[in-house]
N, C-alpha and C positions, 0 to 999 in steps of 0.2 A: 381346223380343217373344214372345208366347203362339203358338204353331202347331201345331194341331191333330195332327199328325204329329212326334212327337221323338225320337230316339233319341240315342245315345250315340254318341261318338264312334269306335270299335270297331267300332260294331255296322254304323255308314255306309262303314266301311273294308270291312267284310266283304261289304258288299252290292254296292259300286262298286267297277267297274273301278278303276285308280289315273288316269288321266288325267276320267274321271268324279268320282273323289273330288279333285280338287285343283279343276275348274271347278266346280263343283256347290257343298264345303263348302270352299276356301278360295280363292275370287274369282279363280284362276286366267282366261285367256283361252287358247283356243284357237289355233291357227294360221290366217289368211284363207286364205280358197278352199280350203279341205282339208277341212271337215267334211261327212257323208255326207249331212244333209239341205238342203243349200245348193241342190241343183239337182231335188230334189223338186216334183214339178209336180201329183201327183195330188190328188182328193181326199180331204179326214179331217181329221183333227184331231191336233193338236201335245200332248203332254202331260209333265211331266215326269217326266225320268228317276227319278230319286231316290223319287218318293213315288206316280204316276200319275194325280197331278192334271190336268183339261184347259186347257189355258191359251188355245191357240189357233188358229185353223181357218183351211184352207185358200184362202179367200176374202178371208181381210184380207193373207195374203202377196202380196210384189212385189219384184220384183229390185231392188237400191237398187244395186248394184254395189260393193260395200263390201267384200265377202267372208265373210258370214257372212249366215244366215238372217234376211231381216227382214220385219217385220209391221206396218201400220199401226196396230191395236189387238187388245189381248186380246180373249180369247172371250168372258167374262164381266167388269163394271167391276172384280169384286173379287177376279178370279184372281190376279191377281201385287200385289206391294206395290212403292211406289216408296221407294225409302233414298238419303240423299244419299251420294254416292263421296266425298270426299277424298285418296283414293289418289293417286298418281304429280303431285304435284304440281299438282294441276287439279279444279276438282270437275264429277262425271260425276251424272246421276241412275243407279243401279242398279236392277237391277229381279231381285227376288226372287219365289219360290212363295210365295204366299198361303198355302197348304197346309202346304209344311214348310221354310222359309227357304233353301232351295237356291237361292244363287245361278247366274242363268240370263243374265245380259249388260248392257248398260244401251239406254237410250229417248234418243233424242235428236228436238230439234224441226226438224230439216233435213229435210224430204221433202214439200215443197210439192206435190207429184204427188199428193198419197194422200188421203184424206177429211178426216182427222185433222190431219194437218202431222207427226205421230208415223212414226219410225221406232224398232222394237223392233227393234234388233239384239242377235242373240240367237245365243248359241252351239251349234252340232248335236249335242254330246257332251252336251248337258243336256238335250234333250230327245228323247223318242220319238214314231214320228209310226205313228198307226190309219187304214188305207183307211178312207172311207167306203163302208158299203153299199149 
């Protein structure tokens, strides 16, 4: 896939912490309940680590109780891309930066609560979150 944002792989090493470079560029998952934006309440907007793309804003988050930051929909339709997972014996949808292929967590459709039926569970270490003003 074509992503506006590409660099080398070196160059993502140098930029990303090492637990950044392992969820970001290899599909890594974080630990539940551990990540710093999980219990983030304010407002702003969610964007990704790796490249500072905006993915997703304050107002579509909800606690799912899952343990990892989730969202009913991205900020814009065409921030994140969806890729099928086949990983771990199971297929998951993935959900990637639109921007620069940073893998960011996967979308599931359990969350009848929410607008959407979507729940973007999404890793804290892959994104950074901007007050709003």
């Amino acid at each position: 896939m074509d992503y506006k944002v590409t660099k080398t792989d070196e160059e993502w090493r140098n930029e990303l912490s090492p637990e950044e470079y392992q969820v970001l560029r290899q599909q890594a998952t974080e630990r539940p309940w551990t990540g710093e934006l999980l219990d983030e309440n304010r407002l702003g907007v969610y964007g990704c680590k790796a490249c500072g793309a905006e993915l997703f804003t304050s107002d579509t988050k909800f606690d799912s109780h899952c343990g990892w930051p989730s969202f009913y929909a991205p900020k814009e339709g065409d921030a994140v891309k969806l890729l099928t997972d086949n990983s771990l014996g199971m297929t998951r949808v993935e959900v990637v930066c639109a921007n620069c292929g940073s893998h960011l967590g996967h979308v599931f459709d359990d969350a009848p609560q929410t607008p959407t039926g979507d729940r973007f569970c999404m890793n804290s270490v892959s994104l950074s979150f901007t007050t709003k003003d």
